[in-house]
PDB file of N, CA, C, O and CB in Angstrom:
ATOM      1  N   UNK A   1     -81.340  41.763  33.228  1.00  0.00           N
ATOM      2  CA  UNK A   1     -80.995  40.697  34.130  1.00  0.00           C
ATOM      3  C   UNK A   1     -79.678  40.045  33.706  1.00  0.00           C
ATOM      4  O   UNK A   1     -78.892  39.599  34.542  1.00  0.00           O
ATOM      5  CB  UNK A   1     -82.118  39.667  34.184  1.00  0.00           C
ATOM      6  N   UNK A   2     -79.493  40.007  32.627  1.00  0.00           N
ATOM      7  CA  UNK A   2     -78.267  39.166  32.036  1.00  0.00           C
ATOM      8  C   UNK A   2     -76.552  40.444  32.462  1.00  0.00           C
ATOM      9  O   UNK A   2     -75.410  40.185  32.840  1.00  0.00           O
ATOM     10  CB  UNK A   2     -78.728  38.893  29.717  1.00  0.00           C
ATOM     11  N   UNK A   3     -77.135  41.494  32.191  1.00  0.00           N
ATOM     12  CA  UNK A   3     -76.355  42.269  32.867  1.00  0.00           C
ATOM     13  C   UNK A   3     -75.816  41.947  33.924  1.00  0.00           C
ATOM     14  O   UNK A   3     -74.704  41.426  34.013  1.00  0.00           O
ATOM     15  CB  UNK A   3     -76.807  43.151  33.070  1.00  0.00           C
ATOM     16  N   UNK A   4     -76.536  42.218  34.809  1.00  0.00           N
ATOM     17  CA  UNK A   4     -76.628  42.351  36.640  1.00  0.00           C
ATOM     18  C   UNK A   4     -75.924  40.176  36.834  1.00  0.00           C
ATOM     19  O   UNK A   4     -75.452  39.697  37.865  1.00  0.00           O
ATOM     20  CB  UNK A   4     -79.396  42.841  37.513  1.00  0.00           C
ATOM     21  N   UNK A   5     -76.054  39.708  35.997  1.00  0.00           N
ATOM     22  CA  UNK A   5     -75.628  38.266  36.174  1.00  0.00           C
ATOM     23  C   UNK A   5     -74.302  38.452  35.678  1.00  0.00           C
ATOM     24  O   UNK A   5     -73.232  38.181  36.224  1.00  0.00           O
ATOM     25  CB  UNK A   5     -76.501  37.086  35.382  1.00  0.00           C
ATOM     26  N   UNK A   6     -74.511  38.904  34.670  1.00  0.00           N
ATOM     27  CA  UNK A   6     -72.666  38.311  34.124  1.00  0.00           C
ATOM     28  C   UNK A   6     -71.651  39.061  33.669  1.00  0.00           C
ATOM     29  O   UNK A   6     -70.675  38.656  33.037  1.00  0.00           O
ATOM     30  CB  UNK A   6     -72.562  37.401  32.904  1.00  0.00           C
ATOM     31  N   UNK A   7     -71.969  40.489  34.096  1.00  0.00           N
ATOM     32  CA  UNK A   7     -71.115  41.755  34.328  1.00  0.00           C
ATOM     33  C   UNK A   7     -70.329  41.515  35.384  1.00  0.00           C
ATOM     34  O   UNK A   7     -70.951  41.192  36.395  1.00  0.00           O
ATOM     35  CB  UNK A   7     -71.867  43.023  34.589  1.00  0.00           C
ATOM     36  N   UNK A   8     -68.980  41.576  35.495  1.00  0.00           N
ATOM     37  CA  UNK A   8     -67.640  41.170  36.490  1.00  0.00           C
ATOM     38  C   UNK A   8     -68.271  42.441  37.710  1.00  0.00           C
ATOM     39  O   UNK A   8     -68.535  43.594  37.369  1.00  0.00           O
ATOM     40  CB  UNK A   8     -65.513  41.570  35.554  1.00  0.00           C
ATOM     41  N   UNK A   9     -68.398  41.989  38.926  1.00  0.00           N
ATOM     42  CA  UNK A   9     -68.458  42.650  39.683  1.00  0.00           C
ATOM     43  C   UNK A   9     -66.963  43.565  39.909  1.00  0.00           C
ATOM     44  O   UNK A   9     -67.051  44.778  40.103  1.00  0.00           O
ATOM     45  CB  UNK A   9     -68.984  41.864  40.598  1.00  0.00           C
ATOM     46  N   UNK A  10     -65.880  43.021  39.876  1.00  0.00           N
ATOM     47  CA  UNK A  10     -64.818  44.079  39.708  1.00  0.00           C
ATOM     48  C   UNK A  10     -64.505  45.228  39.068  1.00  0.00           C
ATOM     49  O   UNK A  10     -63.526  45.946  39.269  1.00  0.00           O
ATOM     50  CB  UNK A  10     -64.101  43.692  39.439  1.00  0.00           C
ATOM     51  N   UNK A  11     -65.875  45.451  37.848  1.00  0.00           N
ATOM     52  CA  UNK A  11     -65.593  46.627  37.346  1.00  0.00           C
ATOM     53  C   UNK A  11     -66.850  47.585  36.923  1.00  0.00           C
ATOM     54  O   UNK A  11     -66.884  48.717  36.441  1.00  0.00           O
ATOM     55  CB  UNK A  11     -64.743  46.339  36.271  1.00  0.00           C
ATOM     56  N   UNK A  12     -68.069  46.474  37.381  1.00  0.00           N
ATOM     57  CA  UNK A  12     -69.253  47.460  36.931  1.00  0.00           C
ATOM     58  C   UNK A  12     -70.130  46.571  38.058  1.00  0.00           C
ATOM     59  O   UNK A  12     -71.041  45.826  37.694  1.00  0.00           O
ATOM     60  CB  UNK A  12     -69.865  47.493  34.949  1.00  0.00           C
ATOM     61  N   UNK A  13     -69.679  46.766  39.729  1.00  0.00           N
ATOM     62  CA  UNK A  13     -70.681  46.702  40.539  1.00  0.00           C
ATOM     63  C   UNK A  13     -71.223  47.764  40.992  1.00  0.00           C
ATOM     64  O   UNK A  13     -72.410  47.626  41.288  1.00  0.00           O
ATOM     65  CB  UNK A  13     -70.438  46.084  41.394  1.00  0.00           C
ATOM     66  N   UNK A  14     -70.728  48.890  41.169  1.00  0.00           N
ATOM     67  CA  UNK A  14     -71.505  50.214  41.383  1.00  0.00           C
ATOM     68  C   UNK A  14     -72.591  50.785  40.256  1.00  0.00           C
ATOM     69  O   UNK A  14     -73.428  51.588  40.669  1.00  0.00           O
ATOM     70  CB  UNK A  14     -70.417  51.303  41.533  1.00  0.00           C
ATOM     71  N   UNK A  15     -72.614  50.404  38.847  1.00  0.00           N
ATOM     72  CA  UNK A  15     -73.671  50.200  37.884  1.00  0.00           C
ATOM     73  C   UNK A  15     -74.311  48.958  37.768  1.00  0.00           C
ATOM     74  O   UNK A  15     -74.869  48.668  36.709  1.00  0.00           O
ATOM     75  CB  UNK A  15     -73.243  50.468  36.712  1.00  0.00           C
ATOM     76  N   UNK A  16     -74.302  48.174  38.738  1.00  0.00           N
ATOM     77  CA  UNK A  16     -75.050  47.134  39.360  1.00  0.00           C
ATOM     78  C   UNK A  16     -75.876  47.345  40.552  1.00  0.00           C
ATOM     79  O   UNK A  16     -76.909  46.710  40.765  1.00  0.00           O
ATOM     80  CB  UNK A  16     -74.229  46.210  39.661  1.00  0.00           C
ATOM     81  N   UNK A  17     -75.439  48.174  41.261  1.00  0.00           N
ATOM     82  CA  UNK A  17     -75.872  48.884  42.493  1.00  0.00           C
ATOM     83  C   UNK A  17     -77.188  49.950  42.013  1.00  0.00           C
ATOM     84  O   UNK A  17     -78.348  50.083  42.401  1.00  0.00           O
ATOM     85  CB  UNK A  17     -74.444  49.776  43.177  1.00  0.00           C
ATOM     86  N   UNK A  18     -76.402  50.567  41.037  1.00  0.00           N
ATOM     87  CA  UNK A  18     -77.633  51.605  40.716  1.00  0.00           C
ATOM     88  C   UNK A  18     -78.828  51.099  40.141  1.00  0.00           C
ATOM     89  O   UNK A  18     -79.933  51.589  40.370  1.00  0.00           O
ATOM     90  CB  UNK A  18     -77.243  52.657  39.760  1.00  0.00           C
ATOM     91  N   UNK A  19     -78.593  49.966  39.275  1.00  0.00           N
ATOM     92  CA  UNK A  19     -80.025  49.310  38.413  1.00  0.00           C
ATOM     93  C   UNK A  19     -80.286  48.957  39.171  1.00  0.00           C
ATOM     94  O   UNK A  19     -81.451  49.340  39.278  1.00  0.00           O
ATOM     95  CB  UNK A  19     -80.230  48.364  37.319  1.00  0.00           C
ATOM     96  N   UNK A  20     -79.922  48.039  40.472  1.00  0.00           N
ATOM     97  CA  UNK A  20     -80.990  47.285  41.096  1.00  0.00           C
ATOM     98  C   UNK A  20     -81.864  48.361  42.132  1.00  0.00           C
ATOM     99  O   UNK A  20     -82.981  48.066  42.556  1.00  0.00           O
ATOM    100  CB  UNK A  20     -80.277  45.947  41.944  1.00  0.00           C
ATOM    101  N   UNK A  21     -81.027  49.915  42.532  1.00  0.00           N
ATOM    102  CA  UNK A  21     -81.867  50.588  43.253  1.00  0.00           C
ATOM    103  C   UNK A  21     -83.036  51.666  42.558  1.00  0.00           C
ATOM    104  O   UNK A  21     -84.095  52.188  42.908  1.00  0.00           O
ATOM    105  CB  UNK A  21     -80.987  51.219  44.109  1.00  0.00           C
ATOM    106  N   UNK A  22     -82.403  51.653  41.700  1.00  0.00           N
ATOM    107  CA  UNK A  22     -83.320  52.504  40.489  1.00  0.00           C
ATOM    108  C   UNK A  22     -84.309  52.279  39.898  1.00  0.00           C
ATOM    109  O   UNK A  22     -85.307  52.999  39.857  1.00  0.00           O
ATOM    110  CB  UNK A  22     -82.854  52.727  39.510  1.00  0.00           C
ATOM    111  N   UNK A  23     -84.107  51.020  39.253  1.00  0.00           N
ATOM    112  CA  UNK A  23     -85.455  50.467  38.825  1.00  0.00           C
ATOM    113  C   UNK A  23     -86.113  49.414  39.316  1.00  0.00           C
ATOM    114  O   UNK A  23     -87.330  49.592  39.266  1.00  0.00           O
ATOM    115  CB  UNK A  23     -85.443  50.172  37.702  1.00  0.00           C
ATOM    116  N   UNK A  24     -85.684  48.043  39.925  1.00  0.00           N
ATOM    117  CA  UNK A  24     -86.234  47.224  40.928  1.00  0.00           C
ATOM    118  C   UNK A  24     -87.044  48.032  42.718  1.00  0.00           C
ATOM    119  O   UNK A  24     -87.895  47.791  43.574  1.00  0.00           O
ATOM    120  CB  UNK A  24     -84.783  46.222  41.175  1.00  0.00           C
ATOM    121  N   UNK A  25     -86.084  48.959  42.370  1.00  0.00           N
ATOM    122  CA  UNK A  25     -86.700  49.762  43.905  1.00  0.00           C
ATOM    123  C   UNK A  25     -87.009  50.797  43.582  1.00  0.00           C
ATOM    124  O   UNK A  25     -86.486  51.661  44.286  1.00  0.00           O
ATOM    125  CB  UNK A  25     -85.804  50.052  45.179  1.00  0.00           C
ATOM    126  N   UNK A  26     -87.932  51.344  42.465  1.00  0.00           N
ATOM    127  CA  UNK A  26     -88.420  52.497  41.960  1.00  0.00           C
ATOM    128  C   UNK A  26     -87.683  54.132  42.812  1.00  0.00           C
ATOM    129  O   UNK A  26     -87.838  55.247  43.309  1.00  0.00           O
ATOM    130  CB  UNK A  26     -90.149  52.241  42.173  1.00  0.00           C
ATOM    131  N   UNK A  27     -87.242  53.551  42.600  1.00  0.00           N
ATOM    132  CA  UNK A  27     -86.104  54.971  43.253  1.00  0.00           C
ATOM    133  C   UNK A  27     -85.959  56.466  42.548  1.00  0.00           C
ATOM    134  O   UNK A  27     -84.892  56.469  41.935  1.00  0.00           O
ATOM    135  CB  UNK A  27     -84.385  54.446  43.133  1.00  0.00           C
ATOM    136  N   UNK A  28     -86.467  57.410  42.446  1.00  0.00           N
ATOM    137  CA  UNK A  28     -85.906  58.818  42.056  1.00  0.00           C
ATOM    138  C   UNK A  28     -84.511  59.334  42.397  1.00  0.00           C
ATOM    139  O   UNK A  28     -84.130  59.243  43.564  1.00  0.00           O
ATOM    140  CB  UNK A  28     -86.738  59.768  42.627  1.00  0.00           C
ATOM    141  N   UNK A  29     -83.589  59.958  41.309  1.00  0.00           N
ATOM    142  CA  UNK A  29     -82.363  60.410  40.777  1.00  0.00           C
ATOM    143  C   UNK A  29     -82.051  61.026  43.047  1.00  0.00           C
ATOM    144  O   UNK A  29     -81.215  60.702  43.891  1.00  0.00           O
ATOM    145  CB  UNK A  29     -82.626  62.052  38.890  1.00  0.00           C
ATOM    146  N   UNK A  30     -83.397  62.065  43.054  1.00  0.00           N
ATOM    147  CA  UNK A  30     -83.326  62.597  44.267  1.00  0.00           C
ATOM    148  C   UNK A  30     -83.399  61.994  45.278  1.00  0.00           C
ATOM    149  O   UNK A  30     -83.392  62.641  46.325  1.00  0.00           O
ATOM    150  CB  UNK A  30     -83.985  63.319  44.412  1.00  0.00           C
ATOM    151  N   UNK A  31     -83.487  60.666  45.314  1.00  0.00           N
ATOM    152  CA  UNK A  31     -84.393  59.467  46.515  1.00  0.00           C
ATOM    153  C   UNK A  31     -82.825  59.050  46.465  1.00  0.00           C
ATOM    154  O   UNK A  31     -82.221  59.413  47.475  1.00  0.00           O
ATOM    155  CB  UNK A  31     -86.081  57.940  45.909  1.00  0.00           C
ATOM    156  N   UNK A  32     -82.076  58.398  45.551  1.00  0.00           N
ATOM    157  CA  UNK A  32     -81.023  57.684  45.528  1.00  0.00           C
ATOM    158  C   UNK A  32     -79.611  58.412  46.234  1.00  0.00           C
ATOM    159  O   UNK A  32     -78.807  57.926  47.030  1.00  0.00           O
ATOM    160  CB  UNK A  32     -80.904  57.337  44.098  1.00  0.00           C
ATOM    161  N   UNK A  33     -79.667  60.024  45.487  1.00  0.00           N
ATOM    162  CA  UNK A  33     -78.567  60.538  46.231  1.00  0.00           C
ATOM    163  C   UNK A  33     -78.887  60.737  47.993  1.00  0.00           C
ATOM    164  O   UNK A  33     -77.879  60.633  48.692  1.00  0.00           O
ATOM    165  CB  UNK A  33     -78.210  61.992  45.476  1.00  0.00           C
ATOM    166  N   UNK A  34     -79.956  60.958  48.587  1.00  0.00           N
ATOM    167  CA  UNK A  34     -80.594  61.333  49.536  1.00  0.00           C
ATOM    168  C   UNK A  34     -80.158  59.922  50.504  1.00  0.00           C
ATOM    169  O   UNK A  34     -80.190  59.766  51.725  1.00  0.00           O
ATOM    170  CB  UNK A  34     -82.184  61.708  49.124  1.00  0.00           C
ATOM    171  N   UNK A  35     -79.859  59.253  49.700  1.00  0.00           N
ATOM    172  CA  UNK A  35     -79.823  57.475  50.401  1.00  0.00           C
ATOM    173  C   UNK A  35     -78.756  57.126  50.988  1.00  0.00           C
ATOM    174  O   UNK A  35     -77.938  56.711  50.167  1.00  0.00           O
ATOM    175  CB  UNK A  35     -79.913  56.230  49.382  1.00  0.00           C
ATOM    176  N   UNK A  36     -78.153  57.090  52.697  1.00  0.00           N
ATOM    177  CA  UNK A  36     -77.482  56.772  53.219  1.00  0.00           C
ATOM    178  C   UNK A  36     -77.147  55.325  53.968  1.00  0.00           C
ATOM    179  O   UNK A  36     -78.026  54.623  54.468  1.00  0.00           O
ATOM    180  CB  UNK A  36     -77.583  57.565  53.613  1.00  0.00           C
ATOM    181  N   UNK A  37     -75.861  55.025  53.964  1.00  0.00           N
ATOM    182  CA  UNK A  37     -75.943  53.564  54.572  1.00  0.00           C
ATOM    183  C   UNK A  37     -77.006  53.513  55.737  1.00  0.00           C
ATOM    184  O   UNK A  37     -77.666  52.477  55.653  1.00  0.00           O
ATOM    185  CB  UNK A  37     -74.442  53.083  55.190  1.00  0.00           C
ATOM    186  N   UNK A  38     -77.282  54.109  56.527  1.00  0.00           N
ATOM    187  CA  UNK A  38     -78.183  54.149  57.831  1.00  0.00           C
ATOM    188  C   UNK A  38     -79.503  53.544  56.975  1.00  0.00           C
ATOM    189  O   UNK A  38     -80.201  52.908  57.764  1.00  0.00           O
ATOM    190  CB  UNK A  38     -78.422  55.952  58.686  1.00  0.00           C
ATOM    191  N   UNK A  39     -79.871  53.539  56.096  1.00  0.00           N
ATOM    192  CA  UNK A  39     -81.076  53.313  55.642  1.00  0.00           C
ATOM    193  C   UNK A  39     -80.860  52.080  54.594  1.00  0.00           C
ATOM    194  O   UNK A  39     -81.460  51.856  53.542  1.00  0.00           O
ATOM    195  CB  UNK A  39     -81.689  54.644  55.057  1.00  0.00           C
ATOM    196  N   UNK A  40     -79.867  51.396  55.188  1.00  0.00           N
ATOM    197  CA  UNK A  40     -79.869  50.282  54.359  1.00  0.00           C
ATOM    198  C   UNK A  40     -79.519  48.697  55.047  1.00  0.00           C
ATOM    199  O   UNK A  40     -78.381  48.241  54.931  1.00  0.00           O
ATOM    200  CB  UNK A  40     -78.846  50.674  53.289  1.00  0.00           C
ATOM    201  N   UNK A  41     -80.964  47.664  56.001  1.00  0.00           N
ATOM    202  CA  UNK A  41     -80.684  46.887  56.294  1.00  0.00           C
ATOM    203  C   UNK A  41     -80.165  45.787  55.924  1.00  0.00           C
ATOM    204  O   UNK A  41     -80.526  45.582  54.765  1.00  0.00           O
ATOM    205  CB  UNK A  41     -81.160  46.891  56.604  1.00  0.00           C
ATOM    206  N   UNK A  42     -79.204  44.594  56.469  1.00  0.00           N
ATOM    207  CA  UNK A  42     -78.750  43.394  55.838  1.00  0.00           C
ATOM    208  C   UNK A  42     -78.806  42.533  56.957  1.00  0.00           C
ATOM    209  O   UNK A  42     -78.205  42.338  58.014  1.00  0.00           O
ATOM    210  CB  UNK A  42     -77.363  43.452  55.142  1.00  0.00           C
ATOM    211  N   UNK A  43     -79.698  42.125  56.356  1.00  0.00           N
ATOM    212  CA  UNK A  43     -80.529  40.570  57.032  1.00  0.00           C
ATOM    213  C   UNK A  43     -79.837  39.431  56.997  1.00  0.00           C
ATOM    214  O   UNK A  43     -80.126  38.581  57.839  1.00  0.00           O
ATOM    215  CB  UNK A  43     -81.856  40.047  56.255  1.00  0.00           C
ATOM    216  N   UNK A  44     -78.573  39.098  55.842  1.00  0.00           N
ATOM    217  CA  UNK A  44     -78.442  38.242  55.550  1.00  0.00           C
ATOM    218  C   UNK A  44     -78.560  38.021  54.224  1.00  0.00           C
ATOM    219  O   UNK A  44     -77.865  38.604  53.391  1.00  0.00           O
ATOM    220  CB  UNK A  44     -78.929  37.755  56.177  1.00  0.00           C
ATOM    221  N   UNK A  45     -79.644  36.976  53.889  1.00  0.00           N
ATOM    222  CA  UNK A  45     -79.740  36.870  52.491  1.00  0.00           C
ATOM    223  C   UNK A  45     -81.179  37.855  52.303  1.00  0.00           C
ATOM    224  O   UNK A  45     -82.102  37.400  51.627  1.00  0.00           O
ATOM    225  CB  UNK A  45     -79.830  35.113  51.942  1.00  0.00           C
ATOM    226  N   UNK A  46     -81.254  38.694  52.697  1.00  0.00           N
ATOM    227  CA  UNK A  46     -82.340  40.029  52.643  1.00  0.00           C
ATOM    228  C   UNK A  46     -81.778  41.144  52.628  1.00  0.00           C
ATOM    229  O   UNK A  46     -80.616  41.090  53.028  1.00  0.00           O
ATOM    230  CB  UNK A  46     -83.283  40.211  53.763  1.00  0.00           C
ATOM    231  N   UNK A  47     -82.234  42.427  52.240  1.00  0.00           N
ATOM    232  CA  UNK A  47     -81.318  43.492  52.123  1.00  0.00           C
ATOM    233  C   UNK A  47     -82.884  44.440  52.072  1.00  0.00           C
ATOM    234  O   UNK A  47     -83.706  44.447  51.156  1.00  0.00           O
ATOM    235  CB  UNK A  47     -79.985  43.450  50.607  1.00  0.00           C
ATOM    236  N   UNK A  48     -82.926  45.107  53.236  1.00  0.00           N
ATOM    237  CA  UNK A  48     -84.025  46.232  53.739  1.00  0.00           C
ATOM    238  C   UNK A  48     -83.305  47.340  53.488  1.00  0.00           C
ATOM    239  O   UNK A  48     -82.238  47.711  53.977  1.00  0.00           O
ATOM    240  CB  UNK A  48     -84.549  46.221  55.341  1.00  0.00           C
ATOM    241  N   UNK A  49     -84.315  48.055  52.306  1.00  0.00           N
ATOM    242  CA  UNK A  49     -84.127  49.349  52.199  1.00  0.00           C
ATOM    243  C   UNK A  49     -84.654  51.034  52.455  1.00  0.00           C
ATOM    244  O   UNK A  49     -85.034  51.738  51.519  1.00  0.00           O
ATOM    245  CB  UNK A  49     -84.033  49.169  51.419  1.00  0.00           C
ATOM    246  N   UNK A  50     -84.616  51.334  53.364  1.00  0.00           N
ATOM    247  CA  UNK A  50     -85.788  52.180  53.397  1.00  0.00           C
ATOM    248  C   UNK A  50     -85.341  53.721  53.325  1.00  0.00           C
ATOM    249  O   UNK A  50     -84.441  54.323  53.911  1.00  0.00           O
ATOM    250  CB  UNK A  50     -86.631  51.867  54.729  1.00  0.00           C
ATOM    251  N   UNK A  51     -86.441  54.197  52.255  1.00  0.00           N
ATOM    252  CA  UNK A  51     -86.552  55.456  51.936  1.00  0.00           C
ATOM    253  C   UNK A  51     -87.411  56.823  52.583  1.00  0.00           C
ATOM    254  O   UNK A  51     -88.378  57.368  52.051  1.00  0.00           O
ATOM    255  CB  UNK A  51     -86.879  55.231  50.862  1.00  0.00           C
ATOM    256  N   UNK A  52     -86.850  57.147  53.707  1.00  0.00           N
ATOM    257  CA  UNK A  52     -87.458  58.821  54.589  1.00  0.00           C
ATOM    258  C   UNK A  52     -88.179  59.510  53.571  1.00  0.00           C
ATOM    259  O   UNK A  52     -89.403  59.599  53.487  1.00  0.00           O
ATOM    260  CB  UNK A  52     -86.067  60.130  55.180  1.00  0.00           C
ATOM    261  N   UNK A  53     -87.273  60.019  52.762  1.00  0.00           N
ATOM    262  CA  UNK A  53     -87.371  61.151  52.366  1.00  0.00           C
ATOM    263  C   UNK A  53     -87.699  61.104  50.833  1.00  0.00           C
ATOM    264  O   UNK A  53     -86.774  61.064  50.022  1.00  0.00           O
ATOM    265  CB  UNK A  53     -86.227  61.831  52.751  1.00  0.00           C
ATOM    266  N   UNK A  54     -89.139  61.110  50.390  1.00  0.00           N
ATOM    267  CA  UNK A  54     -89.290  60.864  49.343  1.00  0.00           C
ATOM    268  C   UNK A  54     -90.462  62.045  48.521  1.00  0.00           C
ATOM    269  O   UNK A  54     -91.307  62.678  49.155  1.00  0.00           O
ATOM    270  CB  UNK A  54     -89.580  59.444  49.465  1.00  0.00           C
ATOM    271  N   UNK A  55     -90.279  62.137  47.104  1.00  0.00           N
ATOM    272  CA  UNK A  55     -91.004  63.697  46.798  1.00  0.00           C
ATOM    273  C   UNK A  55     -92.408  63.913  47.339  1.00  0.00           C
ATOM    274  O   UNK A  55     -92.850  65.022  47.640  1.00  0.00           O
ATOM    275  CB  UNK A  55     -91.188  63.987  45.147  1.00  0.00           C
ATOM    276  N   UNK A  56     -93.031  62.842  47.434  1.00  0.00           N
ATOM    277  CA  UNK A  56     -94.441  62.485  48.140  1.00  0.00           C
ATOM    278  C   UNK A  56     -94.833  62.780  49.448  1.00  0.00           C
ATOM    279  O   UNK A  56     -95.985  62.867  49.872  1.00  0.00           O
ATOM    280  CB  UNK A  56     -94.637  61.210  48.158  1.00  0.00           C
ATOM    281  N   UNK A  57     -93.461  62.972  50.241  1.00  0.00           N
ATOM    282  CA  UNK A  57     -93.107  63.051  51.651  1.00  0.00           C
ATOM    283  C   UNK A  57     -93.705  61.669  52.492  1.00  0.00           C
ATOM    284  O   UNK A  57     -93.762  61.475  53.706  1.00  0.00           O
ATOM    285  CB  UNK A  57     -93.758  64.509  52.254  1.00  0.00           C
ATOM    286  N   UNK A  58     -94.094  60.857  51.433  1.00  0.00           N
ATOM    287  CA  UNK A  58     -94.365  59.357  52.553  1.00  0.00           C
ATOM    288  C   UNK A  58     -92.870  58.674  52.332  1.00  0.00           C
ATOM    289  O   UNK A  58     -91.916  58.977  51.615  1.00  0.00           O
ATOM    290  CB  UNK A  58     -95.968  57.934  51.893  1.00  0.00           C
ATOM    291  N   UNK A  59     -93.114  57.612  53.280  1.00  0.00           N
ATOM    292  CA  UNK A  59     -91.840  56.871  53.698  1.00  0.00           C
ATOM    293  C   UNK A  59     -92.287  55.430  52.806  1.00  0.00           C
ATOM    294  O   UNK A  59     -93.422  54.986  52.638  1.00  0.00           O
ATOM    295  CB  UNK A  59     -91.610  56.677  55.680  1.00  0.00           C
ATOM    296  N   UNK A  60     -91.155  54.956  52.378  1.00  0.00           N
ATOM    297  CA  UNK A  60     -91.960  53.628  51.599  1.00  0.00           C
ATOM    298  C   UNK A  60     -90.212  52.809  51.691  1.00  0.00           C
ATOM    299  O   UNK A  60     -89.159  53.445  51.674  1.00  0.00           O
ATOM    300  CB  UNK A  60     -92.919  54.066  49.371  1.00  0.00           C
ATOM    301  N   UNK A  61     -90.335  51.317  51.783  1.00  0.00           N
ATOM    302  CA  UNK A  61     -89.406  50.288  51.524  1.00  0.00           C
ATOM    303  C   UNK A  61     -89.264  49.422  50.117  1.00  0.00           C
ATOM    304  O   UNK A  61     -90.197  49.238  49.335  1.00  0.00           O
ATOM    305  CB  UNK A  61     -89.667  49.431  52.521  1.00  0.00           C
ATOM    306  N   UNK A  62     -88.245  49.049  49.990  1.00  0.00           N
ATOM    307  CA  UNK A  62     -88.316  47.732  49.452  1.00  0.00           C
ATOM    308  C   UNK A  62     -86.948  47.097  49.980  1.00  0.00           C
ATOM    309  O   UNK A  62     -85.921  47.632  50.398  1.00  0.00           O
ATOM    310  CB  UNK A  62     -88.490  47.734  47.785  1.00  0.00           C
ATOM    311  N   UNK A  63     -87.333  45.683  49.799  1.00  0.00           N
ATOM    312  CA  UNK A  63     -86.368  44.048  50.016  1.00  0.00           C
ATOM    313  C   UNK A  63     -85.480  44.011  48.491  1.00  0.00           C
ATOM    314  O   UNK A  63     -85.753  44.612  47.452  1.00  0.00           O
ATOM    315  CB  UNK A  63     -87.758  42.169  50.137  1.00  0.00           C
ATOM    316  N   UNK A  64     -84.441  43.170  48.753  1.00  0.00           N
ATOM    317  CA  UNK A  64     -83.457  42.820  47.579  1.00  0.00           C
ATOM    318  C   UNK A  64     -83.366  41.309  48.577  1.00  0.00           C
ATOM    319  O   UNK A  64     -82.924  41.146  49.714  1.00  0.00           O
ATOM    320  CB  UNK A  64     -81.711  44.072  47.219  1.00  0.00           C
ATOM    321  N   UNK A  65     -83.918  40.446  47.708  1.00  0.00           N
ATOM    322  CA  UNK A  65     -83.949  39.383  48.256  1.00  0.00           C
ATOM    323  C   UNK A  65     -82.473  38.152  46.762  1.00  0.00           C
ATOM    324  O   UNK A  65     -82.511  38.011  45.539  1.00  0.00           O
ATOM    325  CB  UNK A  65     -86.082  39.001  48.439  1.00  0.00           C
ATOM    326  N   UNK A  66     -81.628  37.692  47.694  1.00  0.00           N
ATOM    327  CA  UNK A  66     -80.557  36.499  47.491  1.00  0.00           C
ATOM    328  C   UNK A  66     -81.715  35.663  45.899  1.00  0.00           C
ATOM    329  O   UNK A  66     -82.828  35.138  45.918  1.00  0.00           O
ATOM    330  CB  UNK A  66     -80.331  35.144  49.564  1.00  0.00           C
ATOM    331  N   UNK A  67     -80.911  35.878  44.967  1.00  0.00           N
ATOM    332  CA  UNK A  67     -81.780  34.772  44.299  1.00  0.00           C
ATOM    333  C   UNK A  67     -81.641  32.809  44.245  1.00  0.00           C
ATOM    334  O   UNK A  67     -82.355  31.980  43.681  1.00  0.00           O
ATOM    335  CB  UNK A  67     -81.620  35.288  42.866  1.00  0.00           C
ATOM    336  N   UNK A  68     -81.163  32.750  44.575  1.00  0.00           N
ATOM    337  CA  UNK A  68     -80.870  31.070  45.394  1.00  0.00           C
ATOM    338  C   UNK A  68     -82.201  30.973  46.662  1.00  0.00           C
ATOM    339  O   UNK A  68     -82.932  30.001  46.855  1.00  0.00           O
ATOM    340  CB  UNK A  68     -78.790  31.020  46.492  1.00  0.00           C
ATOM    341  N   UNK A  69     -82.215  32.296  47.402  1.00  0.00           N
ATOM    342  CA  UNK A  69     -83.569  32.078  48.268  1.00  0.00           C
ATOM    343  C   UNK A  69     -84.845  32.223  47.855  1.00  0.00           C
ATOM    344  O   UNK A  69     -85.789  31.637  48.385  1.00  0.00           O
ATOM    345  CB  UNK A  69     -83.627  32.846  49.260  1.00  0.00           C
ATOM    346  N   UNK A  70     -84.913  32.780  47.171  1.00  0.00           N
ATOM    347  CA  UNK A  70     -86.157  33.250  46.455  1.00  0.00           C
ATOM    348  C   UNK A  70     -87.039  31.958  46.005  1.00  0.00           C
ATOM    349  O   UNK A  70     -86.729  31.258  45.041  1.00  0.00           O
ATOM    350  CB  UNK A  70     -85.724  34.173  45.113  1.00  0.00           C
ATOM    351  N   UNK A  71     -88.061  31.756  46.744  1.00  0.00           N
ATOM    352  CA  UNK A  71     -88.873  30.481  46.363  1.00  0.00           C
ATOM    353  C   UNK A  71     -90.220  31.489  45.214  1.00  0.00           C
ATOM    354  O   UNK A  71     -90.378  32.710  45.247  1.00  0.00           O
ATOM    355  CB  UNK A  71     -89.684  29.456  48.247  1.00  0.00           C
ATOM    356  N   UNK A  72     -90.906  30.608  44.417  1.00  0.00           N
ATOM    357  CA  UNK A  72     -92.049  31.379  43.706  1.00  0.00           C
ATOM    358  C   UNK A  72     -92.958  30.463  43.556  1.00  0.00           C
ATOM    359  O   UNK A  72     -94.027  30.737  43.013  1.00  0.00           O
ATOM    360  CB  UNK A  72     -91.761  32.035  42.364  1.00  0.00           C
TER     361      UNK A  72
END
């Protein structure tokens, strides 16, 4: 987490991109390359992701929700 916070997005947001789809969105190496913008909603302060094509052959999502919105 301290990463993904205070790593300069100017030089390590695409290895910001990958942790949050990789392991927050349990994602496979094969799920991630397979992953096209078409399958990636923006709500706003929500970010819908959804995965077709997965080794299981079910379809499954996850949210990347704004942390300022995030109530708990």
């Amino acid at each position: 987490m301290q990463f993904l916070k205070d790593a300069p997005d100017d030089r390590y947001l695409l290895h910001k991109v990958v942790v949050v789809m990789g392991l927050f969105g349990g994602l496979r190496r094969d799920e991630m390359v397979k992953l096209t913008v078409d399958d990636i909603e923006d709500k706003g302060c929500v970010i819908i992701v959804k995965i077709k094509k997965t080794k299981t052959g079910e379809a499954k999502s996850f949210t990347i929700v704004e942390e300022k919105k995030l109530v708990l």
